[in-house]
C-alpha positions as CSV (number, residue, x, y, z in Angstrom):
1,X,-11.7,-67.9,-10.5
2,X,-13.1,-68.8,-7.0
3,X,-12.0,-69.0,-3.4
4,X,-13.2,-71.2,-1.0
5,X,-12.1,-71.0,2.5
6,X,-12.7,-73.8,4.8
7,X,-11.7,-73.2,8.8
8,X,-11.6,-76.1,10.0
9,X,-11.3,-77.4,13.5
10,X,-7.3,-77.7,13.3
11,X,-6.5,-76.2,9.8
12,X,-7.6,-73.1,7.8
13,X,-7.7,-74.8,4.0
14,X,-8.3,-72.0,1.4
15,X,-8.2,-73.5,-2.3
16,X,-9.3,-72.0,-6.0
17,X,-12.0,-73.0,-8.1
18,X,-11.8,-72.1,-12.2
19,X,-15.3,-72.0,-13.6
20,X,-15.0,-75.7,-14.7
21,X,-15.0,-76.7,-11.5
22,X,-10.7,-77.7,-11.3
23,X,-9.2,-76.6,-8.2
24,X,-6.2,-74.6,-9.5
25,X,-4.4,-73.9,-6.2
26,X,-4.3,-75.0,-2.4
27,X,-3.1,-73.6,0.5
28,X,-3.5,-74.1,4.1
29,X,-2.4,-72.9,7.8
30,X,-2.9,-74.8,11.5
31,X,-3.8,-73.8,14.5
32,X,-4.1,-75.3,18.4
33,X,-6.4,-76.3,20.5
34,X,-6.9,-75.7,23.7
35,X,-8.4,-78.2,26.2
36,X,-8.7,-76.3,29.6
37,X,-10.5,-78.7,31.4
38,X,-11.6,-82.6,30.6
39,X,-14.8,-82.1,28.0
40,X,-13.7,-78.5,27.4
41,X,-12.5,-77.8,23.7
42,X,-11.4,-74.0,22.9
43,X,-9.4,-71.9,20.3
44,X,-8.5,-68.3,19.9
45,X,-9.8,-66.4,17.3
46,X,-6.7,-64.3,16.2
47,X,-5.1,-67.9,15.4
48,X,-7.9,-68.2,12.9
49,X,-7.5,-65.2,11.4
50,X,-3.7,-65.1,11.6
51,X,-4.2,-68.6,9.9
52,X,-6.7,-67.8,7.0
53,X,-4.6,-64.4,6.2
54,X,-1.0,-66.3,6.0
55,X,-3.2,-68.8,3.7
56,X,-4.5,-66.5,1.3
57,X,-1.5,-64.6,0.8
58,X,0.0,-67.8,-0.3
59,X,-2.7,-68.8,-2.4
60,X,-3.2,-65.6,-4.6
61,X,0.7,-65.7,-4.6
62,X,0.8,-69.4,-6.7
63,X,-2.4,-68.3,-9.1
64,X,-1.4,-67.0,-12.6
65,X,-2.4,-63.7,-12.5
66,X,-1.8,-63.7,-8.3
67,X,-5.3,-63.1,-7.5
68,X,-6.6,-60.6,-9.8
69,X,-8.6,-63.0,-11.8
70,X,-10.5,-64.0,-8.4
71,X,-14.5,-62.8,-8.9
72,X,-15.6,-64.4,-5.8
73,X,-15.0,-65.8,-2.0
74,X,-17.3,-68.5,-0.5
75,X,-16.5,-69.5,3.2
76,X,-17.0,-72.6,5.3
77,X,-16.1,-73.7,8.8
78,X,-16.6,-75.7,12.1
79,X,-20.2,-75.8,13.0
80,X,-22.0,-74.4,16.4
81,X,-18.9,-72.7,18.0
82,X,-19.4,-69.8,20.5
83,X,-17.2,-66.5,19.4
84,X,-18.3,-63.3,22.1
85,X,-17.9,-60.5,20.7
86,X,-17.7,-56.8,22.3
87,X,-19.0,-53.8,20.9
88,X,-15.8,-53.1,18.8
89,X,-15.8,-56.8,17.3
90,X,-13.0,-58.0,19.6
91,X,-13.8,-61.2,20.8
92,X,-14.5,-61.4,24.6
93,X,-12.9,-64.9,25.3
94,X,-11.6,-67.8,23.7
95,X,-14.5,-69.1,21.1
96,X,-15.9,-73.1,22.2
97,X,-16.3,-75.0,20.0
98,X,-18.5,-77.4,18.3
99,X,-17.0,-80.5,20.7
100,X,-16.8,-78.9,23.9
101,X,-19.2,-80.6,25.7
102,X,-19.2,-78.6,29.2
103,X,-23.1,-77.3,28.6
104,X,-24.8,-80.5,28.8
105,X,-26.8,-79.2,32.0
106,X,-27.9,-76.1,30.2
107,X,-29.2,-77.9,27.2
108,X,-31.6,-80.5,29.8
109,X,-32.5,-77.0,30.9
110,X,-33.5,-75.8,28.1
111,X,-35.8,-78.3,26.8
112,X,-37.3,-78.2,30.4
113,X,-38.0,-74.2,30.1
114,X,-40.0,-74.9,26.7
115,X,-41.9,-77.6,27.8
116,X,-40.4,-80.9,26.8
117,X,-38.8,-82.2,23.7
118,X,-41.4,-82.4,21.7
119,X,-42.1,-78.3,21.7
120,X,-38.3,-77.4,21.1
121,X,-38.6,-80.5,17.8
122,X,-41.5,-78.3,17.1
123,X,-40.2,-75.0,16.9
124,X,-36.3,-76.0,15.4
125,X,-36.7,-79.7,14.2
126,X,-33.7,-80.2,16.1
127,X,-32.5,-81.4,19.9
128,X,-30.4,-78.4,21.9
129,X,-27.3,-81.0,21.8
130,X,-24.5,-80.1,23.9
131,X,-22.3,-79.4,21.0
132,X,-25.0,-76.5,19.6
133,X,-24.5,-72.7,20.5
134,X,-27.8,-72.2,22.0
135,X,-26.6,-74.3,25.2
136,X,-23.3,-72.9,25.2
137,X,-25.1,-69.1,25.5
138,X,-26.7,-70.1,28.4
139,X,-23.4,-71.7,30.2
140,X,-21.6,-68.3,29.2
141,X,-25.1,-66.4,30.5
142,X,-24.5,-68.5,34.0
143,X,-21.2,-68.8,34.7
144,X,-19.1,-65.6,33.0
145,X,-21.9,-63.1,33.9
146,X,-19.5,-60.1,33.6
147,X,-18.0,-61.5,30.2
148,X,-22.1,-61.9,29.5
149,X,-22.9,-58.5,29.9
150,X,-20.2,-56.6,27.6
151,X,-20.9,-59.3,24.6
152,X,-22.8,-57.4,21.8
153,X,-22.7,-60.0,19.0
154,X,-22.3,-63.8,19.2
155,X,-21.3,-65.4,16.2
156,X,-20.0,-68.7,14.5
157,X,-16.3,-69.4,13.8
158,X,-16.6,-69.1,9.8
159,X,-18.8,-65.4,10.5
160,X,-16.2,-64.4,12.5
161,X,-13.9,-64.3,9.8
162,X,-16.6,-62.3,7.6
163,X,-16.5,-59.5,10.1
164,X,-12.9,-59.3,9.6
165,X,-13.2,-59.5,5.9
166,X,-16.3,-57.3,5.3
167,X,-17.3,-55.8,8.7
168,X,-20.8,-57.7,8.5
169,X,-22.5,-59.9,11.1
170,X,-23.8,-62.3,9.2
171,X,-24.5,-66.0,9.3
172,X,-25.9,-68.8,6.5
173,X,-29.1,-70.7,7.2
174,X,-27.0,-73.9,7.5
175,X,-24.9,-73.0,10.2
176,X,-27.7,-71.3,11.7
177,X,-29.6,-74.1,11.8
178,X,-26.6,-75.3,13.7
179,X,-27.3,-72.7,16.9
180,X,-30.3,-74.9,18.3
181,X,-32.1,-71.5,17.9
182,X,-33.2,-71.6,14.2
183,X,-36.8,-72.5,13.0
184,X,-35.3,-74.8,10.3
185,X,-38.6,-74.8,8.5
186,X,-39.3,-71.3,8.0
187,X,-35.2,-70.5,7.5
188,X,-35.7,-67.5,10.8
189,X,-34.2,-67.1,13.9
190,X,-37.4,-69.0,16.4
191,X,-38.5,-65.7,17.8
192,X,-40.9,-68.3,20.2
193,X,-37.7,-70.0,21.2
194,X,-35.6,-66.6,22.1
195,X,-38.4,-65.3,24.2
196,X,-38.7,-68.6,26.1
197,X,-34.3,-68.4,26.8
198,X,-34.5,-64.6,27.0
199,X,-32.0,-64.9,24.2
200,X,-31.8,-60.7,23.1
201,X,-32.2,-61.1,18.9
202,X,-30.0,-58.8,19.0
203,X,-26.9,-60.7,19.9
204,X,-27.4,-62.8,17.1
205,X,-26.4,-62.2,12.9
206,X,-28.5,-61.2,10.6
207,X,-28.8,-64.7,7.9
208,X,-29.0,-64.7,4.5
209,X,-29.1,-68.1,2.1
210,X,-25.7,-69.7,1.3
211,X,-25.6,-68.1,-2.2
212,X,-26.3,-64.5,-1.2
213,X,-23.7,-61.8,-1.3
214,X,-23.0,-60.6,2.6
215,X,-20.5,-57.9,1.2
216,X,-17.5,-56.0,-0.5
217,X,-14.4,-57.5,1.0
218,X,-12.2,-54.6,2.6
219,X,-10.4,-52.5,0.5
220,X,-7.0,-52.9,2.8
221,X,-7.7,-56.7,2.7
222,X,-8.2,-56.4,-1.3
223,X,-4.8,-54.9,-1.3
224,X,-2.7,-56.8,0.8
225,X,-4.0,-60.2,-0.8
226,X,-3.8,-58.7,-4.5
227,X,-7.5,-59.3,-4.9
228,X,-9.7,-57.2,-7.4
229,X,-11.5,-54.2,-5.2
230,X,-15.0,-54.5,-4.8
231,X,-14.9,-58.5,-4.9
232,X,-17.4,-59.7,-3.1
233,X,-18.2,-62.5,0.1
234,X,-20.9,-65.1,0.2
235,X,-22.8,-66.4,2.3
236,X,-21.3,-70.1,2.3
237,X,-22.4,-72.6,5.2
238,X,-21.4,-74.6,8.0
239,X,-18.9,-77.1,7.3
240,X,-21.1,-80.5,7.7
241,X,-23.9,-79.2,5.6
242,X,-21.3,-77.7,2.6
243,X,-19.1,-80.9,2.6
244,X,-22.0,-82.8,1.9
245,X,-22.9,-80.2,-1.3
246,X,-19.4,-80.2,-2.4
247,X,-19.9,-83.9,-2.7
248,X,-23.0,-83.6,-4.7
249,X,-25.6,-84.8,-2.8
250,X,-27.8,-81.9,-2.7
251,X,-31.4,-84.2,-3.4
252,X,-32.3,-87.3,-1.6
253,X,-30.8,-91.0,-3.0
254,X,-26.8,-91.2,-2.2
255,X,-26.0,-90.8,1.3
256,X,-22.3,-89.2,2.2
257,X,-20.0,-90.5,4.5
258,X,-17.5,-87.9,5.8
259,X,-14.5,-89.0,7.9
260,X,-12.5,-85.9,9.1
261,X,-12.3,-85.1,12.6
262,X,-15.4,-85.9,13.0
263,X,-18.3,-88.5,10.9
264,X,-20.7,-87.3,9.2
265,X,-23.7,-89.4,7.6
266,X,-26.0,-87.0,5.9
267,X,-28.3,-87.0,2.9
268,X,-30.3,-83.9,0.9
269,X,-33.7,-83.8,1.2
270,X,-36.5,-81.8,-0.8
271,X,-39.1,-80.8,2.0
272,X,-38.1,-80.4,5.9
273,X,-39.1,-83.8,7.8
274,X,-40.7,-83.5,11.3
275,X,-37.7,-85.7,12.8
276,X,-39.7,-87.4,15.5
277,X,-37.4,-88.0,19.3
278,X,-34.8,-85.7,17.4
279,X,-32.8,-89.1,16.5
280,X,-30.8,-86.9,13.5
281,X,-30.3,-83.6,13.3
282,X,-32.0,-81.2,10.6
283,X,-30.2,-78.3,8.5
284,X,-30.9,-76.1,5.9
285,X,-29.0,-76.9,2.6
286,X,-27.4,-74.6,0.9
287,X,-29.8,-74.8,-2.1
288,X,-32.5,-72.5,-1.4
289,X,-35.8,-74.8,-0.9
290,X,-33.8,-77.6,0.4
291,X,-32.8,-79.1,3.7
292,X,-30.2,-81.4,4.7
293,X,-30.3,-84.3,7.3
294,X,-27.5,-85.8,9.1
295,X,-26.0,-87.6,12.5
296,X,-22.5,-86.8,13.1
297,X,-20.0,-88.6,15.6
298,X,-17.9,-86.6,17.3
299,X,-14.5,-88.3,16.7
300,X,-13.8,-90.4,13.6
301,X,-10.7,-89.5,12.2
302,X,-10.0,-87.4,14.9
303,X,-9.5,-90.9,17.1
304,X,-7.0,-92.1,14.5
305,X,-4.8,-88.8,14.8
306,X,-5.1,-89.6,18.5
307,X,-3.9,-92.5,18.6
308,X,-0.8,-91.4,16.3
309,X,-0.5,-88.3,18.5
310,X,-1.0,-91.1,22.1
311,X,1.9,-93.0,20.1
312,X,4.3,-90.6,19.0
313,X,4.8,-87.8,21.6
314,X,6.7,-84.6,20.4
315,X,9.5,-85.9,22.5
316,X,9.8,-88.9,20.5
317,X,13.0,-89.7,18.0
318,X,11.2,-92.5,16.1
319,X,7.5,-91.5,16.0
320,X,4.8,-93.0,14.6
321,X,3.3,-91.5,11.7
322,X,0.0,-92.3,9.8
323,X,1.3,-94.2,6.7
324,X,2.9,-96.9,9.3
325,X,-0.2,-97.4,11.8
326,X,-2.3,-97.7,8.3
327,X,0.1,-100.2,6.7
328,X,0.5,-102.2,10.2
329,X,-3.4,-102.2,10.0
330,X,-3.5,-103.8,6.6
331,X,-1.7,-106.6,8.3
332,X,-4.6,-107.2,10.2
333,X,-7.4,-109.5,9.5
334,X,-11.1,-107.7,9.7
335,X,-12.4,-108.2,13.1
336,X,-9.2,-107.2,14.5
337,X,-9.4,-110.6,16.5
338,X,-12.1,-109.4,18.4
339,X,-10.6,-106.5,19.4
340,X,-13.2,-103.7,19.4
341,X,-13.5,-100.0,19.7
342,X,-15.6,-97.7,21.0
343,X,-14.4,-94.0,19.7
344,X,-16.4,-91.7,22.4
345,X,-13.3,-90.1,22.9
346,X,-14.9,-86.6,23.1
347,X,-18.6,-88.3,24.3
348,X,-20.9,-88.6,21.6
349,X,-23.8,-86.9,19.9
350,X,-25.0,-89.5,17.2
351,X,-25.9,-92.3,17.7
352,X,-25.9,-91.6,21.4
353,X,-26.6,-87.9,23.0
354,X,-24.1,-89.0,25.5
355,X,-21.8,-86.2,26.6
356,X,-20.6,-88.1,29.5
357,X,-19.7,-91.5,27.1
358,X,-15.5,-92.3,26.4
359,X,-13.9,-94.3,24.2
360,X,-12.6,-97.8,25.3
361,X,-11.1,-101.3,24.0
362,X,-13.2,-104.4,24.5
363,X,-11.5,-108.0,23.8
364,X,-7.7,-106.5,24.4
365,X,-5.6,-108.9,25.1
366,X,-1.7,-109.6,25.0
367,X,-2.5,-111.2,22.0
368,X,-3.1,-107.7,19.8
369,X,-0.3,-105.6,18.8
370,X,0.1,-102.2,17.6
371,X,-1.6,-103.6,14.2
372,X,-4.5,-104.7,15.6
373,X,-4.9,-101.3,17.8
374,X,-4.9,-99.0,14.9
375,X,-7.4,-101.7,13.1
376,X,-9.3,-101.8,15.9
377,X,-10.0,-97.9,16.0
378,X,-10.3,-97.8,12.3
379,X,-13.2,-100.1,12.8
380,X,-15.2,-98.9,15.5
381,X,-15.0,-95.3,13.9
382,X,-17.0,-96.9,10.7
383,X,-19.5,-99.3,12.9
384,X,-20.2,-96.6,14.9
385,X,-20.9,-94.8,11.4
386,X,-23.1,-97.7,10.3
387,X,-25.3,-96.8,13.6
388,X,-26.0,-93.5,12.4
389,X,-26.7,-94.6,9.2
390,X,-29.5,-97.1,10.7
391,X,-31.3,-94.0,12.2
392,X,-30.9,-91.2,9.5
393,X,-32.7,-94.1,6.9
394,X,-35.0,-94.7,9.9
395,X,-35.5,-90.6,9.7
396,X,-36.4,-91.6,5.8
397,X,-33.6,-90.8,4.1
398,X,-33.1,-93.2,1.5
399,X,-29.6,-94.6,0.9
400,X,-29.0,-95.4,-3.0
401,X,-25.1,-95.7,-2.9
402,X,-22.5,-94.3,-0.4
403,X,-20.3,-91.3,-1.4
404,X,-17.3,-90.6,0.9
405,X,-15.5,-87.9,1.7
406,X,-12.7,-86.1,4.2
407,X,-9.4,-86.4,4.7
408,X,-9.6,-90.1,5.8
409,X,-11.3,-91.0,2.3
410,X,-7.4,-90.3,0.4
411,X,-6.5,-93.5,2.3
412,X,-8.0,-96.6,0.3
413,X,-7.9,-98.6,3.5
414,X,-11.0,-96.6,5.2
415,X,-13.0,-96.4,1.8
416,X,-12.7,-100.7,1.4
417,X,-13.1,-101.3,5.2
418,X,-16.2,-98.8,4.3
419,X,-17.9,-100.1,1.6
420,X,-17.2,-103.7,3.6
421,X,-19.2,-102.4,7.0
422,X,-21.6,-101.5,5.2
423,X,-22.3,-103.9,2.4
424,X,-22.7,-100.9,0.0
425,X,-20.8,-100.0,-2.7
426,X,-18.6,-97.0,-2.1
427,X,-17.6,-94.2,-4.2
428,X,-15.3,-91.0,-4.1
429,X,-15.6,-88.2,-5.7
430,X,-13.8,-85.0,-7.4
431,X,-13.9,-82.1,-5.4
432,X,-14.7,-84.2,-2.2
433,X,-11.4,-84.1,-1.0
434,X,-11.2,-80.8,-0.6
435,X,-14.3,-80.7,1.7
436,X,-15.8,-77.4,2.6
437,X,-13.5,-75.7,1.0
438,X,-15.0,-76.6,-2.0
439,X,-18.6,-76.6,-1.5
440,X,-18.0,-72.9,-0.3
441,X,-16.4,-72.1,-3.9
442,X,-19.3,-73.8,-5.6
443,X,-21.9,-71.2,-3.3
444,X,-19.8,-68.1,-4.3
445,X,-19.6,-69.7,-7.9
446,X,-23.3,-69.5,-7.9
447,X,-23.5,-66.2,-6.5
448,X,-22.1,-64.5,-8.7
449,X,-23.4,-65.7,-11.6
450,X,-19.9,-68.6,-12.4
451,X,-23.2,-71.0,-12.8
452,X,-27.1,-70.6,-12.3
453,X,-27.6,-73.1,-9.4
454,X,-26.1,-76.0,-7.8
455,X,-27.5,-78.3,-10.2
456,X,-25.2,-76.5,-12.9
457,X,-22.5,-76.1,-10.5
458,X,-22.3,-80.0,-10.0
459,X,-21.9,-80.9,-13.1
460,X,-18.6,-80.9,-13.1
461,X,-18.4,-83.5,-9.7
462,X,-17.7,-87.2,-11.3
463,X,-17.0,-90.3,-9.6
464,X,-13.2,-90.9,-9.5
465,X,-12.7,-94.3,-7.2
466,X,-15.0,-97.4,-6.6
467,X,-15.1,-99.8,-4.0
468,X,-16.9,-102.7,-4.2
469,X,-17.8,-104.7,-0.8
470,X,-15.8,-108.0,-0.3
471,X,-18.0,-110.9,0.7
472,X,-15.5,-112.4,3.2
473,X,-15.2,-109.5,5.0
474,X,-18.6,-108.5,5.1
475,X,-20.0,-111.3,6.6
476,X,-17.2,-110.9,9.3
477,X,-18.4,-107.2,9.8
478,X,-22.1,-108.6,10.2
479,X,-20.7,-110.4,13.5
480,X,-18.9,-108.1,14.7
481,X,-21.5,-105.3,14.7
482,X,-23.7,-107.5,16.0
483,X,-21.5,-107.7,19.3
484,X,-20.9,-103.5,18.7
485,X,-24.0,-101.9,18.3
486,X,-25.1,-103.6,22.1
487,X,-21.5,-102.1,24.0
488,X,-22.9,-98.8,24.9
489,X,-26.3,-99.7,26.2
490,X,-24.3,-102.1,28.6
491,X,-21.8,-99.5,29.4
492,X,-24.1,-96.7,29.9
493,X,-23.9,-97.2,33.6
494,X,-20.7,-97.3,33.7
495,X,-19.7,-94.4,31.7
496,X,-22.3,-92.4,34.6
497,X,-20.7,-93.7,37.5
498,X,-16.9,-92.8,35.9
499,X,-18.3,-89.8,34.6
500,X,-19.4,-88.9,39.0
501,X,-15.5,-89.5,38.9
502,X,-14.4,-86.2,37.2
């Protein structure tokens, strides 16, 4: 048996993995957010770990033999957050996260200090987007000086949760890639980069493959979750690189389509591609020898739980839950009646780098109802989607059939409005949704020894649903992206000029 923790960006999912591949037992704990300023996207550690404990307590509790039968843990969680740590482990601050977009400047700086794009693409592969940790360093450097000086350790959310567990500082080369400060080629920390930041090494984990043990879980820990002593930790990966492994798209051909809180288009790929303008961004996969390519938008499903959340405040005695907006949007004929959506609710990274971007309604008139809003969002989540997939197959990734995943892809709605954008057919998979959660079971599987490699490991992911594109509705979809993928160029000035606003 097999844990896989996933800490998400509002909910710490841990679930167990026999050595068939069957998830045998789910639990899960949630946790705020805190938005301090507009842009600005934080959380406090101790709720993650307060989280992840209450979850595996009731995990081991519901397993047959309550957890003694467990021989290893993979993790998985949120990419590119900031968690400062002191020299006892305590963090210094609240962590930022992977959406915070307040270090926009720093990253322009950046690329400036090395000499231009094209020398930071050579040294990582990768843009400093304002959602990476390497920008979000130098904001801390610059504007918490004092905070600054007492950090000893920075590390990503998921790691964080290792030190707890095993006392290690230790990262994956997926969500190191992740940083903006990893030589994605070579798999190392970009000593050339570090020098050019004066970035101290020092402050950042040692990084091991995805598969590799990082060390004996605590014996206290062992004990209070009635866990086997000596059982060991893995190395896992960041949450956009695992999902897409969980879903079994380690080598290029299928291309995965992930619609949590944020989309993810990403692909395997066997040799590390030079990524020219740094139009996708480039990972590590969690197969040793492989890489991983992707563009990621940062709200998809996280635009639909605003709009419930915009619709049914706490205060509300009839609120509006998920199941209704999705069943009014069923109503709804494709095209929403030209009512379209842009969801930059939190700016945007891909298809755009445009921090400074929001979301809008085009074509809204007194006309559209509730239906036609929740539609209408639904629909500019999966165009915007179709962009990104335009520039990762651009980037060469080949796209042989789409595999979805997340937590939208239990709703049949998004996978048909899916497979209709994009005139592919669409497919889900077992194990895919349960997301990172999985994929991080599968690393510690092959770890310790549950299978050989991935390969072996994803044998046991099948196809479970199919959807196949409906003409009538794709050739409504052709329109209507035709009208989309031209709003932001045209809005671009005025997303600056509001943006002067704030």
């Amino acid at each position: 048996m097999l844990i896989g923790i996933d800490l998400g960006t509002s909910t710490c999912k841990v679930i167990a993995v026999d050595g068939n591949g069957e998830v045998i037992a789910k639990a899960s704990r949630d946790y705020p957010m805190i938005n301090l300023r507009q842009g600005w996207a934080e959380q406090d550690p101790a709720e993650w770990w307060r989280a992840t404990d209450e979850a595996i307590a009731s995990l081991t509790a519901s397993l047959p033999q309550g957890g003694r039968e467990v021989t290893g843990i993979g993790l998985c969680g949120q990419m590119h957050g900031l968690t400062a740590l002191d020299a006892s482990g305590e963090p210094l601050r609240h962590a930022i996260l992977w959406n915070d977009q307040r270090c926009a400047p720093q990253c322009d700086w950046i690329t400036e200090q090395v000499g231009g794009l094209d020398e930071l693409l050579r040294m990582t592969r990768n843009r400093m987007l304002p959602g990476y940790t390497g920008g979000k360093i130098i904001w801390f450097r610059e504007h918490e000086p004092e905070l600054f000086d007492r950090t000893v350790r920075i590390l990503n959310p998921k790691d964080f949760l290792r030190l707890r567990m095993t006392g290690n500082y230790i990262t994956d080369v997926s969500d190191a890639s992740g940083t903006g400060l990893f030589d994605v080629e070579r798999r190392v920390w970009s000593d050339e980069l570090l020098a050019k930041l004066e970035i101290d090494k020092a402050l950042l984990p040692d990084v091991v493959e995805s598969i590799e043990d990082t060390g004996t879980l605590l014996p206290e820990l062992a004990r209070r979750w009635n866990l086997p002593e000596g059982i060991k930790v893995y190395g896992g990966g960041g949450d956009a690189v695992i999902q897409t492994t969980a879903m079994g798209l380690v080598d290029p051909g299928p291309v995965g389509f992930t619609i949590g809180t944020a989309g993810i288009v990403a692909g395997g790929a066997s040799n590390c591609p030079e990524n020219p303008g740094g139009r996708v961004q480039v990972s590590c996969g969690n197969a040793p020898g492989r890489w991983h390519i992707m563009g990621v938008s940062l709200s998809a499903g996280g635009a639909f739980h605003w709009l419930r959340d915009a619709l049914a405040p706490a205060t509300t005695t009839d609120p509006v839950s998920f199941e209704r907006l999705v069943g009014l949007a069923k109503e709804v004929t494709p095209g929403s009646n030209g009512l379209l959506f842009l969801p930059y609710l939190l700016g945007e990274r891909s298809p755009h780098v445009a921090p400074e971007a929001s979301a809008c309604w085009i074509g809204l008139t007194p006309m559209h109802k509730l239906g036609h809003l929740a539609r209408s969002v639904m629909e500019g989540v999966l165009l915007n989607m179709r962009e990104i997939l335009e520039v990762c197959t651009q980037a060469g990734v080949p796209c042989e059939r789409i595999v979805a995943s997340g937590g939208a892809s239990s709703e049949s709605l998004w996978l048909q409005m899916l497979a209709d954008v994009l005139n592919r057919e669409t497919v889900t998979v077992t194990g895919a949704t349960e997301g990172g959660a999985y994929g991080a079971a599968l690393a510690a599987g092959v770890g310790s020894g549950t299978w050989s490699d991935f390969d072996e490991a994803l044998t046991s992911v099948s196809v479970e649903k199919t959807f196949v594109p409906q003409q009538a509705s794709v050739e409504t979809y052709e329109k209507v992206f035709a009208v989309h993928r031209g709003l932001y160029d045209q809005l671009r000035p005025v997303y600056q000029e509001a943006a002067a606003l704030c």
